[in-house]
C-alpha positions as CSV (number, residue, x, y, z in Angstrom):
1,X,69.7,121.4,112.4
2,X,72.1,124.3,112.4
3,X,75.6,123.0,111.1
4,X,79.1,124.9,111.4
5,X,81.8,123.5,109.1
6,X,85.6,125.1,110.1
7,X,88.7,124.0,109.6
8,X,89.7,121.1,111.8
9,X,92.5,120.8,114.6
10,X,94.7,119.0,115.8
11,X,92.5,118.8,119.1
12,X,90.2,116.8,116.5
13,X,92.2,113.9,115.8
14,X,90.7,111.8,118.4
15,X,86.9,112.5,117.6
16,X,87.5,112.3,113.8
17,X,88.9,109.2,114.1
18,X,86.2,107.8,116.1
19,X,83.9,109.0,113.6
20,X,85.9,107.2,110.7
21,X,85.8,103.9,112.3
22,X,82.3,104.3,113.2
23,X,81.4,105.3,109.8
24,X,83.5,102.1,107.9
25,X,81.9,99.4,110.8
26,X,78.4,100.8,109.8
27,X,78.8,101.0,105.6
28,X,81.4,98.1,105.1
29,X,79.9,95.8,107.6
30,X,79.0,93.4,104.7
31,X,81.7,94.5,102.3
32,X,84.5,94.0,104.3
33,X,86.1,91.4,106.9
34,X,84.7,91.3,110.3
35,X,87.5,90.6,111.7
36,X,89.7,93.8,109.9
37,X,86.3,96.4,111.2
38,X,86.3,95.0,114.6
39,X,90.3,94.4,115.4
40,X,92.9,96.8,114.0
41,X,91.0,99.6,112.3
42,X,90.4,101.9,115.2
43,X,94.2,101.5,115.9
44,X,94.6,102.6,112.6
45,X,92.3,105.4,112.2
46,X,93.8,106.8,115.5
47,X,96.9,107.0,114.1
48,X,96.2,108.3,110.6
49,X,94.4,111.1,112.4
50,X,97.3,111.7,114.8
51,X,99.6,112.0,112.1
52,X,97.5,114.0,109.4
53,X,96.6,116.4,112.4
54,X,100.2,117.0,113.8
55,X,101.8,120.2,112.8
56,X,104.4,119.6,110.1
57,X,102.3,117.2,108.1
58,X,100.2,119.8,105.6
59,X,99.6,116.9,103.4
60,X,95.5,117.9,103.3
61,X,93.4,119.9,104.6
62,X,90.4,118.9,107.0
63,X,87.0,120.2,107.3
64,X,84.3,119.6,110.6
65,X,81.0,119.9,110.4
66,X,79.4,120.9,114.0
67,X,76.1,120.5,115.5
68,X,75.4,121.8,118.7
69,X,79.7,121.4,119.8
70,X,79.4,118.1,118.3
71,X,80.9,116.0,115.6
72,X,78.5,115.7,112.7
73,X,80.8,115.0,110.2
74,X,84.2,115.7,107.9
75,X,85.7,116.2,105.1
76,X,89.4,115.7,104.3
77,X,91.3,116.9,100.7
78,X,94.5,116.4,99.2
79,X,96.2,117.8,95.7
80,X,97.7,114.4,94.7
81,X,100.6,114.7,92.3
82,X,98.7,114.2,89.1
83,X,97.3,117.7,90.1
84,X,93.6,116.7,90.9
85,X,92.2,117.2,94.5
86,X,91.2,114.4,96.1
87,X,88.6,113.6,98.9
88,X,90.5,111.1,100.8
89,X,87.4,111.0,103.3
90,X,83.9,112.4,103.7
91,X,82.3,110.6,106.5
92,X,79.0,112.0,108.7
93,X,77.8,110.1,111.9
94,X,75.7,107.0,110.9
95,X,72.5,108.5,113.0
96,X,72.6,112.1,111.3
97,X,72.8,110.5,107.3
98,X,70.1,111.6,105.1
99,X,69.5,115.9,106.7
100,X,72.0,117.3,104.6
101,X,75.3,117.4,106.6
102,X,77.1,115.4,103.7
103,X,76.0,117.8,101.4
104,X,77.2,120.4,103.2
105,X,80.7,119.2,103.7
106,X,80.8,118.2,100.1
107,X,79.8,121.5,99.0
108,X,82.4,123.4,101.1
109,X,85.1,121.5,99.9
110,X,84.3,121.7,96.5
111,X,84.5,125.6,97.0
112,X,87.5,125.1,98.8
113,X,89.3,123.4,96.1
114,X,87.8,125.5,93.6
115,X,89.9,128.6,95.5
116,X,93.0,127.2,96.3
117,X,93.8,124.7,92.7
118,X,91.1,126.3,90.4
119,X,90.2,124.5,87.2
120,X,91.6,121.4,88.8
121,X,89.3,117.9,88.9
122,X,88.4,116.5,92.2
123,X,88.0,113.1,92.9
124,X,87.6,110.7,94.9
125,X,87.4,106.8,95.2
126,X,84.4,104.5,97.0
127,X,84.0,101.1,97.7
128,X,81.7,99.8,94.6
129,X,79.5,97.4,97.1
130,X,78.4,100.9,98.8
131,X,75.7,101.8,96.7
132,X,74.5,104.3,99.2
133,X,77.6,106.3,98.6
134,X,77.8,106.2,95.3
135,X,74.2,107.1,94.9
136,X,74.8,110.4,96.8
137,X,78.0,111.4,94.8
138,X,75.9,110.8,91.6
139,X,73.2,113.3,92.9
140,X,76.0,115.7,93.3
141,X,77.1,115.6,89.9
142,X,80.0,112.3,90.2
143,X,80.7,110.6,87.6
144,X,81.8,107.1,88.2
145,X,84.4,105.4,86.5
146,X,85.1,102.0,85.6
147,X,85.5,99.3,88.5
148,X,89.4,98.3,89.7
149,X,90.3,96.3,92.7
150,X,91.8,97.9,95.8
151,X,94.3,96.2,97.8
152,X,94.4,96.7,102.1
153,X,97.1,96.4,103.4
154,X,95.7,94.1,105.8
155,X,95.8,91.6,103.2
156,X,92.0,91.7,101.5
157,X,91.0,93.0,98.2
158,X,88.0,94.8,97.6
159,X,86.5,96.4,93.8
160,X,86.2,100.4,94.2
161,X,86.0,102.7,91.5
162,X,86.7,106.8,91.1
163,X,84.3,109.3,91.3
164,X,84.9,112.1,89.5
165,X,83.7,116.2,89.4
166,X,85.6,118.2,86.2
């Protein structure tokens, strides 16, 4: 499967977002609330998107991975103020998991970070209930930290814990 990762668009916001939602309703369909995957998420994602993607909002930097024009996956980083880089998302579509794409993406923006804030950690935080996940980041060198509780905004609480590449 030939995969092109570039840097994402604007013109990406809607596709990403679809992605993102279809990514959380397939690995936290068990973890969390049926009624938060199903009703406001997609509203959410949309906007998130949107707003990441719109000019004058540099707060991160997005990656795509392509296959064949299509969506495969993406990857979005962040400096946070404590000076690490963090993966704020890294999502591929449910029915290409397991060839390689999420390597891919996690690969380039490890070299991307390593470029533009060298000698910085990167980071990033999972849900603890998606062993999948945290089975991958472990094969790519994570470390996992100690389990905390996350709070949503849409009023649930969930245990997650940081992953972490020196």
């Amino acid at each position: 499967m030939g995969i092109r990762i570039r840097p994402g668009t604007e013109a990406d916001a809607k596709a990403v977002a679809t992605l993102h939602t279809a990514s959380w309703r397939t690995a936290y369909a068990d973890i969390m609330p049926a009624s938060y995957l199903d009703g406001a998420l997609a509203d959410e994602h949309q906007a998130l998107w949107l707003t990441r993607l719109t000019a004058g909002h540099p707060e991160g930097n997005l990656f795509v991975a392509e296959s064949g024009g299509d969506l495969a996956g993406f990857i979005y980083l962040a400096l946070q103020p404590d000076g690490r880089v963090l993966i704020d998302n890294l999502h591929v579509q449910p029915m290409l998991k397991r060839v390689g794409i999420g390597g891919q993406l996690l690969r380039h923006g490890f070299d991307w970070a390593a470029t533009e804030y060298p000698g910085r950690a990167v980071y990033l935080e999972v849900l603890q209930a998606n062993t999948p996940a945290i089975a991958f980041y472990q094969r790519h060198g994570g470390r996992p930290g100690e389990p905390r509780t996350a709070h949503f905004p849409a009023g649930f609480e969930v245990t997650d814990l940081e992953i972490t590449w020196p």
